[in-house]
C-alpha positions as CSV (number, residue, x, y, z in Angstrom):
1,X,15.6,11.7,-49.2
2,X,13.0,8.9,-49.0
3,X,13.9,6.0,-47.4
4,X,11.8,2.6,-47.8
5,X,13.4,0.7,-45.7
6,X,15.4,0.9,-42.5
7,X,18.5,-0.8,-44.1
8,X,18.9,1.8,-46.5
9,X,18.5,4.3,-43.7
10,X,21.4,3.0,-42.3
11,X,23.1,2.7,-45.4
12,X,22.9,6.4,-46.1
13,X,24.2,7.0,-42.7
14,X,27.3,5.3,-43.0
15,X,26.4,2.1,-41.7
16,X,27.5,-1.2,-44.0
17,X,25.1,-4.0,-43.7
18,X,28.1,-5.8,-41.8
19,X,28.3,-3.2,-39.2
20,X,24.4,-3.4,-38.4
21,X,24.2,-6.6,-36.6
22,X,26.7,-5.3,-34.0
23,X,24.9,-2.3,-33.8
24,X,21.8,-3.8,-33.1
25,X,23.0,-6.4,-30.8
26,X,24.7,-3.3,-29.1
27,X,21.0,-1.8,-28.8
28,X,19.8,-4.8,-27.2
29,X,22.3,-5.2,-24.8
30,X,21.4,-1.3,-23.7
31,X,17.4,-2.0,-23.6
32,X,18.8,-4.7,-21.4
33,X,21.1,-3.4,-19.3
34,X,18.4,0.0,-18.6
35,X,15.8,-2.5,-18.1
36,X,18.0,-3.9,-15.5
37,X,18.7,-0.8,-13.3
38,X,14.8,0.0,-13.7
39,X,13.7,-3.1,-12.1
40,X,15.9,-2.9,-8.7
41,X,14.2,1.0,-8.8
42,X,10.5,-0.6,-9.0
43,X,11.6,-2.8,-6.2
44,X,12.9,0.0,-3.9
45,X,9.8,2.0,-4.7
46,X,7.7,-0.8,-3.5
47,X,9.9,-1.4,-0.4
48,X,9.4,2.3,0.6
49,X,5.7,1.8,0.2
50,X,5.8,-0.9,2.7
51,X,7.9,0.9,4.8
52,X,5.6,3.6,4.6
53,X,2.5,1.6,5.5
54,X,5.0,0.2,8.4
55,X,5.8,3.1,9.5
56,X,2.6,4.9,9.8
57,X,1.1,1.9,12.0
58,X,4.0,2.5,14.0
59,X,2.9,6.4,14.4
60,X,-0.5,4.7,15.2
61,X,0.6,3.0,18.8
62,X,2.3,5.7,20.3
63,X,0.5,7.6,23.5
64,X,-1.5,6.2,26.7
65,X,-4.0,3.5,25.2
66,X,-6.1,3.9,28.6
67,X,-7.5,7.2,27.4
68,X,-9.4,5.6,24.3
69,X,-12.4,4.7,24.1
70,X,-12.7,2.6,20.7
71,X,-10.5,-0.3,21.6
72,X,-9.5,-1.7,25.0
73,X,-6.2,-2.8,26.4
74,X,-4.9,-6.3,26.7
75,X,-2.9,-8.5,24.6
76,X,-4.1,-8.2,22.2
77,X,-5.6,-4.6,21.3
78,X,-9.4,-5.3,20.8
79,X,-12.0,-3.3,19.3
80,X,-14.9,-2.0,21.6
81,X,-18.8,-2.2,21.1
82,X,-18.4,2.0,21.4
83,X,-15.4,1.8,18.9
84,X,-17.1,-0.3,16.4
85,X,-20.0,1.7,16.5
86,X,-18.4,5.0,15.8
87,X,-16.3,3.4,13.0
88,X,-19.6,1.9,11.4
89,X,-20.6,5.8,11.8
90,X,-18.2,7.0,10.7
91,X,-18.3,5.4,7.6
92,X,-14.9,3.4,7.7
93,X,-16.6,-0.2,9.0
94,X,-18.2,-0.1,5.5
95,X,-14.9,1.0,3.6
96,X,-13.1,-1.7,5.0
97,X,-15.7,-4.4,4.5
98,X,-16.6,-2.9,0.6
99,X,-12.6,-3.4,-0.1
100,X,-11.3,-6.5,1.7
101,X,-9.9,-8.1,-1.5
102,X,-8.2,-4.7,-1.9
103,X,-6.9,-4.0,1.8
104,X,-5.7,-7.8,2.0
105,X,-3.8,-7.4,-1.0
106,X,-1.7,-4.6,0.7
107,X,-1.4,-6.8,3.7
108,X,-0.4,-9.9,1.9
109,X,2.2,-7.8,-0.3
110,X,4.4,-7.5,3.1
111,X,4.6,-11.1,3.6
112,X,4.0,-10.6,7.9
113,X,4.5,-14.1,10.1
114,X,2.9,-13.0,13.3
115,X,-0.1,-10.9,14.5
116,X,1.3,-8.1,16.0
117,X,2.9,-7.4,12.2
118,X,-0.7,-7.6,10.6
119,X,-2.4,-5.3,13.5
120,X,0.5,-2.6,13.0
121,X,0.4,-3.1,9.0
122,X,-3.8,-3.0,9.2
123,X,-3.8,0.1,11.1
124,X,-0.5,1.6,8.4
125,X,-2.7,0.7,5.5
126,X,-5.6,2.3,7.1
127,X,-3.7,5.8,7.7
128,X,-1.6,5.3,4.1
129,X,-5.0,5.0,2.4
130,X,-6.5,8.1,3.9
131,X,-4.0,10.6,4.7
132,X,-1.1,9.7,2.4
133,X,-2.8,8.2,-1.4
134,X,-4.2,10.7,-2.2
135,X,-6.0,9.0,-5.5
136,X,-7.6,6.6,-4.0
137,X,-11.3,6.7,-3.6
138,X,-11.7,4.1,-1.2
139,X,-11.9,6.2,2.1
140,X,-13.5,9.7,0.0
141,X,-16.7,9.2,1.8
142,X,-14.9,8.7,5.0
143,X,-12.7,11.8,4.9
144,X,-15.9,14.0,3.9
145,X,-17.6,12.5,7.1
146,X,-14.5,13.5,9.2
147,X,-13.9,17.0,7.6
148,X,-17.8,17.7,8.7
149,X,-17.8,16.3,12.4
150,X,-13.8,17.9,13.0
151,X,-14.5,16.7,17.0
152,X,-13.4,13.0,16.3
153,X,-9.6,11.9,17.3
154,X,-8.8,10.4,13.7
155,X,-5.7,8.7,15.1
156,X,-7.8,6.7,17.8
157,X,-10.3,5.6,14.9
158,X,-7.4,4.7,12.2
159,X,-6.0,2.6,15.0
160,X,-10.1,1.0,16.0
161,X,-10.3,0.6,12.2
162,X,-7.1,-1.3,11.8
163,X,-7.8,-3.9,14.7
164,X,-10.9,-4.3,12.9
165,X,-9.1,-5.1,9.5
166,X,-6.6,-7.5,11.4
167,X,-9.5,-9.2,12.8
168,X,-10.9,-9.6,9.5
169,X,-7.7,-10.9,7.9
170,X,-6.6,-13.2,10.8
171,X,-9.7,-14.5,10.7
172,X,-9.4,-15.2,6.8
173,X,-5.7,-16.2,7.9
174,X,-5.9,-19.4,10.5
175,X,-2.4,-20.0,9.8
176,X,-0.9,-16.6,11.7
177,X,-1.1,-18.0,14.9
178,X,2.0,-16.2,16.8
């Protein structure tokens, strides 16, 4: 059968041109009601992210801080000379300050009041970007870098490149002050 126009599609099928208008408003009202129960799934996908990136800064602060030798003690955390050198080495000083707009994106999509929040959610993003995304390209040159020289403790330099994100966002950021 050849059908030229969707009425007459319908037609065939049963459908009276009085019962299409409830049938369509009936379609709407579906689009509608899936589009709803997408949309509280794209926000708990991007709440887990966060919490991800959360998380994985808290994995960051765990053990004795003494033994570092990339950032020092004190309130609050602060890079070292030795630290920033090794992350400029490394490769991740240049990451970081190639992808600012990026990496304060992430930061800013968490909404954080106080600086403690940024420094754990700079050094999160820093250990989200390399060991969890997998597609991104941001830290590629990094990870090649740490895969050759295996001797470096990643975690100490995720957490020295983090404190060097926060420093860089608070100081874009005059506003966090607690």
């Amino acid at each position: 059968m050849d059908y030229p126009t969707l009425k007459s599609l319908f037609i065939d099928l049963g459908f009276t041109p009085d019962k299409i208008a409830p049938l369509l408003v009936l379609f709407l009202l579906g689009v509608f009601l899936v589009n709803k129960r997408i949309n509280p799934i794209e926000k708990l996908a991007k709440n887990l992210e966060q919490f991800i990136i959360r998380f994985c800064g808290a994995l960051q602060t765990g053990g004795d801080i003494n033994k570092v030798e990339s950032y020092q003690s004190g309130s609050a955390l602060n890079i070292t000379p030795k630290g920033l050198e090794i992350i400029e080495q490394i490769g991740f000083k240049g990451a970081v300050d190639n992808n600012l707009p990026f990496l304060f994106k992430y930061i800013d999509s968490l909404q954080l009041k106080t600086k403690l929040d940024i420094e754990s959610a700079s050094v999160g993003v820093i250990h989200y970007l390399v060991e969890i995304d997998k597609e991104n390209e941001i830290f590629r040159e990094v990870k090649q870098y740490l895969y050759n020289n295996p001797a470096y403790n990643i975690p100490e330099y995720f957490k020295a490149t983090g404190l060097y994100l926060r420093d860089k966002y608070l100081s874009e950021h005059p506003e966090i002050t607690q």
